[in-house]
C-alpha positions in Angstrom: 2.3 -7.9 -10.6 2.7 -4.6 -12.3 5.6 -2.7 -11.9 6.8 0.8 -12.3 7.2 1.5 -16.2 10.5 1.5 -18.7 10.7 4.8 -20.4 9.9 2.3 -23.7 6.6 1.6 -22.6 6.1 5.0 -21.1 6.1 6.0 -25.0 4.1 2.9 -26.0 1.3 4.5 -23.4 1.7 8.1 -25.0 1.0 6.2 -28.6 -1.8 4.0 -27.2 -3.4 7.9 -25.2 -3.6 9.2 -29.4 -5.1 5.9 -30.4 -7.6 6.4 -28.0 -8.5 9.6 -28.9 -8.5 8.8 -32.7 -11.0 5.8 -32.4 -13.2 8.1 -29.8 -13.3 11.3 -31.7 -11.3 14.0 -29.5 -13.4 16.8 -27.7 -11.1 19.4 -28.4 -8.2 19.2 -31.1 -5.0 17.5 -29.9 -1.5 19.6 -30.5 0.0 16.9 -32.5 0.1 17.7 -36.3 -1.7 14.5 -38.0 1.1 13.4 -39.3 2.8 12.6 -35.8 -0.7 11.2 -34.6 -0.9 8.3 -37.5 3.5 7.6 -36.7 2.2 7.2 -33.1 -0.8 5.1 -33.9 1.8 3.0 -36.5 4.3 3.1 -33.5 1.8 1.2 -31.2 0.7 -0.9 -33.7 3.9 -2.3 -34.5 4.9 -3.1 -31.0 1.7 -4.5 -30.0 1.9 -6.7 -33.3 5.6 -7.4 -32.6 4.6 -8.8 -29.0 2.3 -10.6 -29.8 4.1 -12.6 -32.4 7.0 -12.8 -30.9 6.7 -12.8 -27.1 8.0 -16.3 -25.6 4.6 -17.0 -24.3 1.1 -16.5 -26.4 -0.3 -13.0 -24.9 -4.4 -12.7 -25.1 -4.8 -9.6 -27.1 -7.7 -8.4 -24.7 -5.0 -8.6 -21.8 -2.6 -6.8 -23.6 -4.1 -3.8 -24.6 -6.0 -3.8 -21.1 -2.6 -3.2 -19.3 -1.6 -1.1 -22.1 -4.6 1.2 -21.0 -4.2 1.1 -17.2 -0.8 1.6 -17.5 -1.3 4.9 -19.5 -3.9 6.2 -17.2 -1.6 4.9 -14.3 1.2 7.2 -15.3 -0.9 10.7 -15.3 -2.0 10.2 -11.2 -2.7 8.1 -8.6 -6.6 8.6 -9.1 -7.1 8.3 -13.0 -7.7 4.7 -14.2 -9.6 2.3 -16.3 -12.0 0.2 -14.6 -12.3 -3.3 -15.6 -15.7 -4.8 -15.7 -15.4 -6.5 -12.2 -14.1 -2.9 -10.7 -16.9 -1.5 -12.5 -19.5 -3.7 -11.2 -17.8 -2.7 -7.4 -18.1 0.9 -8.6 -21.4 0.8 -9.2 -22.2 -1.2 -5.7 -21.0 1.3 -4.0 -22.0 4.4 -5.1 -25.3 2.3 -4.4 -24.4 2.9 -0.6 -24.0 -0.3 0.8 -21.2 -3.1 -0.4 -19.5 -5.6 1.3 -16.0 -5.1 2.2 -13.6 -4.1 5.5 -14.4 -0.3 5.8 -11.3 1.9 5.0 -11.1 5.1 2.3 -7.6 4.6 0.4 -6.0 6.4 -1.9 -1.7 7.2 -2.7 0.5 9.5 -0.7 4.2 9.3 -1.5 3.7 6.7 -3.7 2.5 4.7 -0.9 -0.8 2.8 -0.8 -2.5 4.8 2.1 -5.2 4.4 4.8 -7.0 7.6 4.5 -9.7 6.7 6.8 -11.3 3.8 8.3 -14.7 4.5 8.4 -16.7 4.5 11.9 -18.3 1.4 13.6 -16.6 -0.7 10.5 -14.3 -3.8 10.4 -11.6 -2.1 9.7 -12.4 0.6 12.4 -13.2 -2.3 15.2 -9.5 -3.7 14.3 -7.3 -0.6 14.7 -6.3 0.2 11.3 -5.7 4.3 11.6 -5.6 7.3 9.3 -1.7 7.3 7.5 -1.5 3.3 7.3 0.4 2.0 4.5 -1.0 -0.8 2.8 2.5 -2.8 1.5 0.5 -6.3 0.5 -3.0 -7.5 0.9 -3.0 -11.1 1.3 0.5 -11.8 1.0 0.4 -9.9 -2.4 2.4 -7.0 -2.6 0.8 -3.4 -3.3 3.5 -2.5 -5.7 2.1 -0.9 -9.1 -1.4 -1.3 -7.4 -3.8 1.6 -8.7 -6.2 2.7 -5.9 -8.7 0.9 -6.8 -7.2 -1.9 -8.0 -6.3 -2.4 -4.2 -10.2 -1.8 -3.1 -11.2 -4.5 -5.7 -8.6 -6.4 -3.9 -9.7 -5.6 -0.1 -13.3 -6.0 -0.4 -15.2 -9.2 -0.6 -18.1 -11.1 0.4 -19.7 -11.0 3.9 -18.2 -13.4 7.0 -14.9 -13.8 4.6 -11.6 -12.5 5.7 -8.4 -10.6 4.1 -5.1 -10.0 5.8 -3.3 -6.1 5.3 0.5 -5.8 5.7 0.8 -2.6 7.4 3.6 -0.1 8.0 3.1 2.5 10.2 4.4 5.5 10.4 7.1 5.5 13.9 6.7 1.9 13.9 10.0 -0.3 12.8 8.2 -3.3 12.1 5.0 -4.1 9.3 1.9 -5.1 11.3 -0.5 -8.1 10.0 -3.9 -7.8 10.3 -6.6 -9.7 9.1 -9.9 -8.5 8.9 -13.3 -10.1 8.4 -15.5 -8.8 5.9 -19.3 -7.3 6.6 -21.9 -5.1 4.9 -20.8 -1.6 4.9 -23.9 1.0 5.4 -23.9 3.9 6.9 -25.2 7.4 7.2 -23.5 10.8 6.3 -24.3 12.3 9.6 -23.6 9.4 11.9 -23.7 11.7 15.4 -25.3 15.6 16.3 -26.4 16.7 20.2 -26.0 19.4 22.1 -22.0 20.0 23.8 -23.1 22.7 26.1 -26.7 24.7 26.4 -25.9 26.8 23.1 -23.1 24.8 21.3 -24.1 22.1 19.1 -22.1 19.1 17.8 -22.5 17.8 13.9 -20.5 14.5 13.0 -20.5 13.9 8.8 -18.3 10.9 7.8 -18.7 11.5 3.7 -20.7 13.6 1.3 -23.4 11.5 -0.5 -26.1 12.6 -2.4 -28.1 12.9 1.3 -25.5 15.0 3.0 -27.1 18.2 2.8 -30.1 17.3 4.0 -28.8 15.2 6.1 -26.4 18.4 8.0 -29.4 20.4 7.4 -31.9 18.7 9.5 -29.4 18.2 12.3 -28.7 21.4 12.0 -32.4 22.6 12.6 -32.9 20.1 15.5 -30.0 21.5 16.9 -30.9 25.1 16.8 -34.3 24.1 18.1 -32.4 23.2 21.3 -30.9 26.2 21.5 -27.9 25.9 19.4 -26.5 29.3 18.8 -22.2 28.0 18.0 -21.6 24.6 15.8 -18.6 22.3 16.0 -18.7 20.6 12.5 -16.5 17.5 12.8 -14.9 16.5 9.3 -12.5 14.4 10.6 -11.7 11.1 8.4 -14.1 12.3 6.0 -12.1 11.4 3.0 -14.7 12.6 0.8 -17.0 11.4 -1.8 -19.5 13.3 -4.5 -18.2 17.2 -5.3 -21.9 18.3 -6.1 -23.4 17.9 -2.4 -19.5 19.9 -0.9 -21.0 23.1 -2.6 -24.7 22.3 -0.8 -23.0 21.6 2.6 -21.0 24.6 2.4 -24.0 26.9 1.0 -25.5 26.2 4.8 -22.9 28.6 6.0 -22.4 31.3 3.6 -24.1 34.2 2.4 -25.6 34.5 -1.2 -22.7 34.7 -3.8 -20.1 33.9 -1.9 -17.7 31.7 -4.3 -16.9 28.1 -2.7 -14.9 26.6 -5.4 -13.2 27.1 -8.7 -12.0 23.9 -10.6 -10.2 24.0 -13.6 -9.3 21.7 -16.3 -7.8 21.5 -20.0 -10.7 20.1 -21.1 -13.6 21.9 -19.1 -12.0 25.1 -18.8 -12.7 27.0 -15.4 -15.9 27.3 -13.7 -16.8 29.0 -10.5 -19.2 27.4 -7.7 -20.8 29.8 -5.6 -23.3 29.8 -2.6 -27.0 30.5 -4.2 -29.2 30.0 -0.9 -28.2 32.7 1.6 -26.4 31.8 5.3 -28.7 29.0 6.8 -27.1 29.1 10.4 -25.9 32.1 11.3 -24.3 31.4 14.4 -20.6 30.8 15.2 -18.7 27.5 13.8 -15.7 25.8 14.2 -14.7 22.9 11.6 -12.7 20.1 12.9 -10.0 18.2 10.6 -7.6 15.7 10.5 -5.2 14.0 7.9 -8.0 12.1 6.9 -10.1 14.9 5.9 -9.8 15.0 2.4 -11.3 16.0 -0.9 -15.0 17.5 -1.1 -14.4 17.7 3.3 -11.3 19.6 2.0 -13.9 22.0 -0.2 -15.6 22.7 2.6 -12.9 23.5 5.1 -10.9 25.5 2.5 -14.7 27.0 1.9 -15.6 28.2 5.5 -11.7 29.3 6.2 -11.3 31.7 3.1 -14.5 33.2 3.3 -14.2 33.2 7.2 -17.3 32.0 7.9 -15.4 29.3 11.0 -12.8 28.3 12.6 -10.5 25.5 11.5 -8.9 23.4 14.1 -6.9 20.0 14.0 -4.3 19.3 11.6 -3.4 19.4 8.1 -5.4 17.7 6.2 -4.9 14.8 3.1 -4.6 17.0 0.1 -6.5 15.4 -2.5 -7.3 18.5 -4.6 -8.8 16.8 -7.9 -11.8 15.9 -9.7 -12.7 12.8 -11.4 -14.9 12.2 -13.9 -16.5 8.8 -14.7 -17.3 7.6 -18.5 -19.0 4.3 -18.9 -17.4 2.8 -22.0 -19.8 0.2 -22.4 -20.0 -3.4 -23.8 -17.0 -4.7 -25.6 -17.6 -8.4 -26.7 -15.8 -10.9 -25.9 -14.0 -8.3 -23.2 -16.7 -7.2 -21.3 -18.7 -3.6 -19.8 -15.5 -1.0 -19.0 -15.7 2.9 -17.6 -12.8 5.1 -17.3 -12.2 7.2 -14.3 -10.3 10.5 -15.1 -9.1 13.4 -13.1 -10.3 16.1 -15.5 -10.1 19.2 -13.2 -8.2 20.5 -10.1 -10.1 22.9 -7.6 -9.3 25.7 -6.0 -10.0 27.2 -3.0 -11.8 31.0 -3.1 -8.2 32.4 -1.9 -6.9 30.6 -5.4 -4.9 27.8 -3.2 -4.9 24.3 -4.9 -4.3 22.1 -2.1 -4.1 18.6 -4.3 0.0 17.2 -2.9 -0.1 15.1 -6.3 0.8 18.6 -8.3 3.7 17.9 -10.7 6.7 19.3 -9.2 7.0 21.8 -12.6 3.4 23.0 -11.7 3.8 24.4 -8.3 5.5 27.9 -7.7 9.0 27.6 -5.8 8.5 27.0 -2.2 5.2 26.0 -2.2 6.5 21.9 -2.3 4.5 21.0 1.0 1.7 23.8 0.6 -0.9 20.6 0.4 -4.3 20.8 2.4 -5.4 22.6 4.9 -4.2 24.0 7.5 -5.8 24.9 10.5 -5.9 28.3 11.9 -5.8 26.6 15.4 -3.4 23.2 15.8 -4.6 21.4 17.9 -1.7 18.4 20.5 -2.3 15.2 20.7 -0.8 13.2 24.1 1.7 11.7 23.3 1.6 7.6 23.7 4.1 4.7 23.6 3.3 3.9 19.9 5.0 0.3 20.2 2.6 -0.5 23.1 -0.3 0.5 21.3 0.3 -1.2 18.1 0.9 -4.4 19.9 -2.1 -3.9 21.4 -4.2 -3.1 18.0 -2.2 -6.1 16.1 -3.2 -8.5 18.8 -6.6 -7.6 18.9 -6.2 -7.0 22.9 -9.2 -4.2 23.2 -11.3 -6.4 20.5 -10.8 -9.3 22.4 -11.2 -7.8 26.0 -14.8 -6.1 24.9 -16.2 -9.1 23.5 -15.3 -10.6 27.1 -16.2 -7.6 29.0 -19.8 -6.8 27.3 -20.9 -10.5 27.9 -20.5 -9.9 31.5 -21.1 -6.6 32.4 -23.3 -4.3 31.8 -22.6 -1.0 30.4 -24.2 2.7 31.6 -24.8 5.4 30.0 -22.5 7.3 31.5 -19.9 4.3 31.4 -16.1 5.4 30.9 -13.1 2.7 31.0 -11.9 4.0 34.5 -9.4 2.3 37.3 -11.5 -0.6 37.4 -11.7 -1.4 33.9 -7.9 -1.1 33.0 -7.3 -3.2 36.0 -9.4 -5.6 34.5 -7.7 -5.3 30.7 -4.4 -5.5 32.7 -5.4 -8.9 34.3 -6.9 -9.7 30.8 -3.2 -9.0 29.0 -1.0 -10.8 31.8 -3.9 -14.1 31.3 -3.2 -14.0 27.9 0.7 -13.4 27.8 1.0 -10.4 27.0 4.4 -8.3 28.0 4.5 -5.3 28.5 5.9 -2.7 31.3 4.2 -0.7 33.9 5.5 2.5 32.4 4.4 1.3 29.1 0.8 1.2 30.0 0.9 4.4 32.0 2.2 6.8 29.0 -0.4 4.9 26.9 -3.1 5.1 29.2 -5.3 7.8 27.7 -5.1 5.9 24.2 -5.8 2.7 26.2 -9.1 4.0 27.9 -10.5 5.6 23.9 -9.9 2.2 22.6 -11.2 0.2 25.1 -14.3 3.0 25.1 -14.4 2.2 21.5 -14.8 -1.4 21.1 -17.4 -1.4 24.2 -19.0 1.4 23.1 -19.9 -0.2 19.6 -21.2 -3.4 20.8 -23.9 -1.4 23.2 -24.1 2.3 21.6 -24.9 4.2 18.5 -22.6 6.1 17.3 -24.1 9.3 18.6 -23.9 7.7 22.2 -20.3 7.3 21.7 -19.5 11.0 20.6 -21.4 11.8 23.8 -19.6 10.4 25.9 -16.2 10.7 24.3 -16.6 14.6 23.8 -15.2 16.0 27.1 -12.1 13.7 26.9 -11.8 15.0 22.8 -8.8 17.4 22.5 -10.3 18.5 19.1 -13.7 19.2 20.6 -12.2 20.5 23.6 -10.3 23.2 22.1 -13.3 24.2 19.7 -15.3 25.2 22.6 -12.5 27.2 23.4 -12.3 28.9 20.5 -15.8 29.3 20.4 -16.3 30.7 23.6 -13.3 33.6 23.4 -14.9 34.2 19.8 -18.3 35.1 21.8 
């Protein structure tokens, strides 16, 4: 419904930001002389009077100001925002650690609604959405002018219920429509850690909670009570979560003093985070990443790579370089209970690099217009796949479908990998259903085809650490960590 703002209401916003800060009591003292504050305040008072005496149609006053207020935070960044008491309520549910929804981290890239991550084992996971998605309508709606989580509030609902996502992906012409059906959303930080090899361990965490330190720690310890003597940390399409436990996970790997993060703010000024405990595991360690690696995973890896404590292979990753704070408003009657969510602080790496791609273009130093995320000190390639075929396939629900089938009447090993046999099988199982496609289609696809399949069969019989067993020595990622690893010995 929203869209993007007239430069008159962009100054009605600007009036209605010194209103706010005149009925709150500022924290520090605002720029404006008091004489341009109270012309602003009359300013907004005399539109919002103005509209809503003379608007065609009668305008609630609650509404009104409501969309006067998202609309300011809207036009600072993509993650600042007022939360309305039902988006409050969802906030609060899911910082809880379990809510009911589809199971994807979003947030805006290019002024695009995007897929950050699905997470692991989820709905949204189990029905092919991917990392770089962008979310153009949600039920039928369009995403236009949609805050973040505006679109979340949106996505998730109750248990067993469904909602449909218009999708455009990136290299593919067409939008893809897939509907998803809602579950409960719980999970662990550390959803997988074994042993790769007799002295290389393997340590999965999918987002930082309060838990995730101890959580990385004790696998950690279990690990190196195997014999672990080199790490592969996988942060991929770990979009992020509470800043506090990315300075605990990094303290594991570096040495007493060493400084992890700086973030800094008009309001809170600049402060330093450094490592307190001493190195924890001393041994070698490689950090995977991806594009959906983003925020407190981001502190980490920017962590571990400037203070050369590991390895970072993958890709670059999301860029989300900010800090949010979260004030509960409280009770307004008649309105209801309202927070405000507002970036207060950017951070900075220990080699001074702000990685956040949301930067004002005024604020970044020439040249440095893609100098967003992470990058890895070792890329790691892909295979390339037909991405036409594979979307088809994802859109259709071919490899949910075919798993469903396939787990009812077979049964699955332990050592079980989608081989000849299997994609015979899916291949009978796409020409049954009518399905078109080419031979040569299916062949350059073939190594996405048999991680999909593995997928959905895996997660109707496996954990998740089963999975990232099996999957590991077919994992270009893990694959070239060892690598690294072992030349670094």
């Amino acid at each position: 419904m929203r869209k993007y703002l007239p430069g008159w209401f962009a100054a009605l916003l600007g009036a209605m930001a010194l209103v706010a800060s005149l009925a709150a009591g500022p924290a520090q003292a605002l720029p404006e002389e008091p004489a341009a504050r109270t012309s602003a305040a009359e300013l907004f008072f005399d539109v919002y009077s103005m509209t809503r005496s003379a608007y065609v149609d009668t305008v609630e006053a609650g509404a009104l100001i409501e969309a006067a207020l998202e609309g300011m935070l809207q036009s600072l960044d993509p993650n600042s925002m007022l939360l309305t008491p039902e988006q409050y309520s969802d906030l609060r549910i899911q910082l809880d650690g379990s809510f009911e929804g589809v199971g994807i981290t979003i947030g805006q890239r290019e002024g695009w609604l995007t897929v950050i991550s699905p997470l692991e084992g989820t709905p949204a996971y189990r029905r092919g959405v991917r990392s770089g998605d962008r979310i153009v309508a949600i039920d039928g709606g369009t995403t236009e002018g949609l805050t973040t989580d505006e679109a979340v509030s949106r996505i998730r609902g109750p248990q067993g219920t469904t909602v449909n996502l218009t999708i455009l992906r990136p290299g593919v012409i067409d939008t893809l429509s897939i509907q998803i059906e809602r579950d409960v959303i719980d999970y662990p930080s550390v959803s997988s850690s074994f042993m790769l090899t007799d002295s290389t361990g393997y340590v999965r965490l999918t987002r930082f909670s309060e838990d995730s330190p101890r959580e990385v720690l004790d696998a950690i310890s279990a690990l190196r009570d195997s014999g672990m003597t080199r790490l592969v940390f996988d942060l991929r399409s770990n979009s992020g979560g509470l800043f506090e436990p990315a300075i605990d996970v990094s303290d594991i790997f570096l040495p007493a003093g060493a400084l992890v993060v700086t973030t800094r703010g008009q309001a809170v000024g600049e402060r330093s985070y450094y490592a307190r405990r001493g190195v924890l595991f001393e041994g070698s360690v490689a950090v995977l990443v991806d594009g959906g690696t983003a925020s407190s995973a981001e502190i980490v890896a920017g962590a571990l790579q400037d203070q050369n404590a590991a390895e970072i292979i993958g890709t670059r990753t999301f860029g989300k370089g900010s800090v949010q704070s979260l004030s509960d408003l409280g009770d307004y009657p008649g309105l209801g209970h309202y927070a405000v969510k507002l970036t207060t602080a950017r951070y900075y790496t220990p080699s001074g690099h702000c990685i956040d791609r949301t930067l004002r273009d005024d604020f970044l130093e020439p040249g440095a217009e893609e100098d967003w995320g992470i990058s890895p000190d070792y890329e790691v390639e892909v295979p390339a796949i037909d991405a036409q075929l594979v979307t088809r396939l994802e859109e259709d629900a071919s490899f949910f479908d075919f798993a469903t089938r396939y787990t009812l009447e077979n049964d699955v090993p332990a050592d079980f990998w989608p081989g000849e046999e299997v994609l015979a099988a899916f291949r009978q199982f796409l020409d049954e259903s009518g399905f078109e496609y080419t031979p040569e289609e299916f062949a350059a696809s073939q190594p996405y085809i048999e991680r999909a399949l593995l997928r959905e069969i895996a997660l109707r019989v496996w954990t998740s650490d089963a999975y990232y067993r099996v999957i590991a020595p077919h994992d270009e990622y893990i694959q070239k960590a060892l690598q690294v690893l072992q030349e670094g010995s």
